[in-house]
C-alpha positions in Angstrom: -85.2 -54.7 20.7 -81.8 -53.2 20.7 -81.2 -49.8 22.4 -78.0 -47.8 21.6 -76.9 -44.6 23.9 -77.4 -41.8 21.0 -75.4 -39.2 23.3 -72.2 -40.5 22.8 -69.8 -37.8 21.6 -67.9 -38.7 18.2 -64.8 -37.3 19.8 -65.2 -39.3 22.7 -65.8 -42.5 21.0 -63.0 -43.3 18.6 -62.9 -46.7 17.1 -60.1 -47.9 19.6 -61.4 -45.7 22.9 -60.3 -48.2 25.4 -56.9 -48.4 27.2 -56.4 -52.0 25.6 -57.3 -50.5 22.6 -60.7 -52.5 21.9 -63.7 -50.9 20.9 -66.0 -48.7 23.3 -69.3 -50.5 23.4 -71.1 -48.2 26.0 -72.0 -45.7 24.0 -72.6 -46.1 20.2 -72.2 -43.0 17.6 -74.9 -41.5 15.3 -73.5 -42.8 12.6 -72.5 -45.7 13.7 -76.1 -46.7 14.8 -77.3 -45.4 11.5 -75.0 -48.2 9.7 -76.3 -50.7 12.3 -79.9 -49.9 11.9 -79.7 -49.9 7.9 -78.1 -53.0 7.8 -80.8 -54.6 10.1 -83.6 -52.9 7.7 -82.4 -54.3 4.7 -81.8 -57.8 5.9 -85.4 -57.7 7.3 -86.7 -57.3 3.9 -85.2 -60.5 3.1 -87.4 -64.0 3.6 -87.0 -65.6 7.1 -84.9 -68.5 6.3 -82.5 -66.1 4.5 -82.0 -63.0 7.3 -78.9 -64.1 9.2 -76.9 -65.2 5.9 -77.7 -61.5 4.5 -77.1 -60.0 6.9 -73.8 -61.5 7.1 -73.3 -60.6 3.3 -74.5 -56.8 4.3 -71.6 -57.0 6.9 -68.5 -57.4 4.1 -68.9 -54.2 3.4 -69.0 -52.8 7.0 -65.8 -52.2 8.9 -65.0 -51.3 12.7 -67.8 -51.1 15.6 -70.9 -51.4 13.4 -69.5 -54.4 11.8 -68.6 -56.5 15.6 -72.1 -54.9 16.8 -73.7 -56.7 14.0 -71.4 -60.2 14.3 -73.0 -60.4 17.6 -76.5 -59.6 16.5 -76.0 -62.5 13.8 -74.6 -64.7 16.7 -77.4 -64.4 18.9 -79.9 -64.5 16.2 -78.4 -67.5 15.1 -78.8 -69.0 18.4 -82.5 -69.1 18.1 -83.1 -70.3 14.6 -83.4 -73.2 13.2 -82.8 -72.6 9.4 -79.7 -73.7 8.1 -78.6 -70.8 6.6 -78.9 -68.9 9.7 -76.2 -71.3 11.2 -73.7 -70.4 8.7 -74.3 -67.0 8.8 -73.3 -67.6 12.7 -70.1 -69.6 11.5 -69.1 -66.3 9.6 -69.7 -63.9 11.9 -67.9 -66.8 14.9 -64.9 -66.6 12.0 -64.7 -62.8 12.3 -64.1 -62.6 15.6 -60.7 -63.5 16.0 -58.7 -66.5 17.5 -60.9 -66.9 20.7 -64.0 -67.8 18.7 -62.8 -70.3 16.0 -63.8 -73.2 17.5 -67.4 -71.5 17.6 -67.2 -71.1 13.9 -65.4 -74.7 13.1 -68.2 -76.3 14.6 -71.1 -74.5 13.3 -69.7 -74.6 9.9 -69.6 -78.7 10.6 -73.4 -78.4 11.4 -74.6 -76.2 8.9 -72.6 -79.0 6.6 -74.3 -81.7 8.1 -77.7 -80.2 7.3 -80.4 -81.9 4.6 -80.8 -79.0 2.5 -78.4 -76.7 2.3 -78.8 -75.4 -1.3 -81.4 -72.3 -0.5 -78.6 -69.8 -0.9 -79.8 -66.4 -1.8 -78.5 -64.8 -5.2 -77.6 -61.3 -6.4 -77.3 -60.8 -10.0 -77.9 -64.8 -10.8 -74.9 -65.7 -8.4 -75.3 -67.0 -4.8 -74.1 -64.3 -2.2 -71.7 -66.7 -1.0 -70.4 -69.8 -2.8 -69.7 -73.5 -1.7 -66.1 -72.4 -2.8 -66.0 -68.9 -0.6 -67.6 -71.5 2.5 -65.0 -74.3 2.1 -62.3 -72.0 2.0 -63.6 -70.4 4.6 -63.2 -73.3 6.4 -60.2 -74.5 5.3 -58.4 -71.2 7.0 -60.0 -71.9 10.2 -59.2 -75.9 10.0 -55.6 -74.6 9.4 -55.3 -71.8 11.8 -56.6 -74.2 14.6 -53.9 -76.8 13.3 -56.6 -79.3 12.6 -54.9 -80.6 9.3 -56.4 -83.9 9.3 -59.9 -82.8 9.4 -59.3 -80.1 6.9 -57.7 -83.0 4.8 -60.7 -85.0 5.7 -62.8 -82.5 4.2 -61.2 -81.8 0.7 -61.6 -85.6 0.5 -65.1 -85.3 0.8 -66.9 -83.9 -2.5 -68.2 -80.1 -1.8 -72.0 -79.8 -2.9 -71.9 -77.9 -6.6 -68.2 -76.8 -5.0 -66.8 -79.1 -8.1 -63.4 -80.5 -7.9 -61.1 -77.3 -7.8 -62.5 -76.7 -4.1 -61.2 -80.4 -3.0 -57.4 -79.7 -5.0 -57.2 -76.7 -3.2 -58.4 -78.1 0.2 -55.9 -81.1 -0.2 -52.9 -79.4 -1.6 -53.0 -76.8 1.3 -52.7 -79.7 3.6 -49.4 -81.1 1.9 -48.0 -77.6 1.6 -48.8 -77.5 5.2 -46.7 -80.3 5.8 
């Protein structure tokens, strides 16, 4: 069970409260534990091998404090299960993090890919929440950002699951622009 201090004063709490200017977690507004709590009631609805990856779809459309809160909830989550999706719904949330957690991300994004099944995706409106091309990209930025060229090269070699060939051109020819 997560417990958020309620008495926190919106005026006290602005999104950048610290001196360093990174988020206040101590104390947790109204409203933003009312996003937090939403999200985590909607995504609970959802079937057990598809909670983490929804809630990391939930979490495009949060920004700010609720949005890290829940990263971290999908981390730790992730942590414990052993559904596939779940892992790349902890790659997403590793990849919104920042710098100091790509490596996190690069290598649960490898696992999740090295996984048997790995075509349970949820849908909304007949299209998966998130497609192999949104994933591989995905990848690709981290691959790139982490100066891993030859692995992201390795990759758009490799034929993408239903990711068809524009996924592989684009993976490839970012390596040579790269270059």
């Amino acid at each position: 069970m997560i417990y958020f201090n309620l008495s926190a004063q919106p005026d006290k709490n602005a999104i950048t409260s610290n001196a360093d200017g990174g988020y206040e977690f101590s104390c947790i507004t109204p409203d933003e534990n009312e996003t937090i709590i939403s999200a985590l009631r909607t995504a609970d609805q959802a079937p057990a091998n598809q909670r983490g990856i929804v809630l990391a779809f939930i979490t495009e459309a949060i920004v700010y404090k609720p949005r890290n809160v829940i990263s971290q909830i999908i981390i730790e989550y992730g942590k414990y299960s052993e559904y596939p999706l779940d892992r790349l719904a902890k790659a997403i949330a590793f990849s919104r993090k920042g710098a100091v957690f790509r490596k996190d991300a690069i290598s649960d994004f490898e696992e999740y890919f090295n996984c048997p099944d790995i075509d349970n995706m949820p849908t909304r409106n007949g299209r998966k929440i998130y497609s192999d091309a949104h994933i591989f990209v995905t990848l690709a930025d981290l691959y790139e950002k982490e100066y891993q060229f030859e692995k992201l090269l390795t990759r758009g070699k490799r034929q993408p699951p239903q990711g068809g060939i524009l996924v592989s051109v684009f993976l490839t020819s970012r390596v040579f622009y790269l270059r």
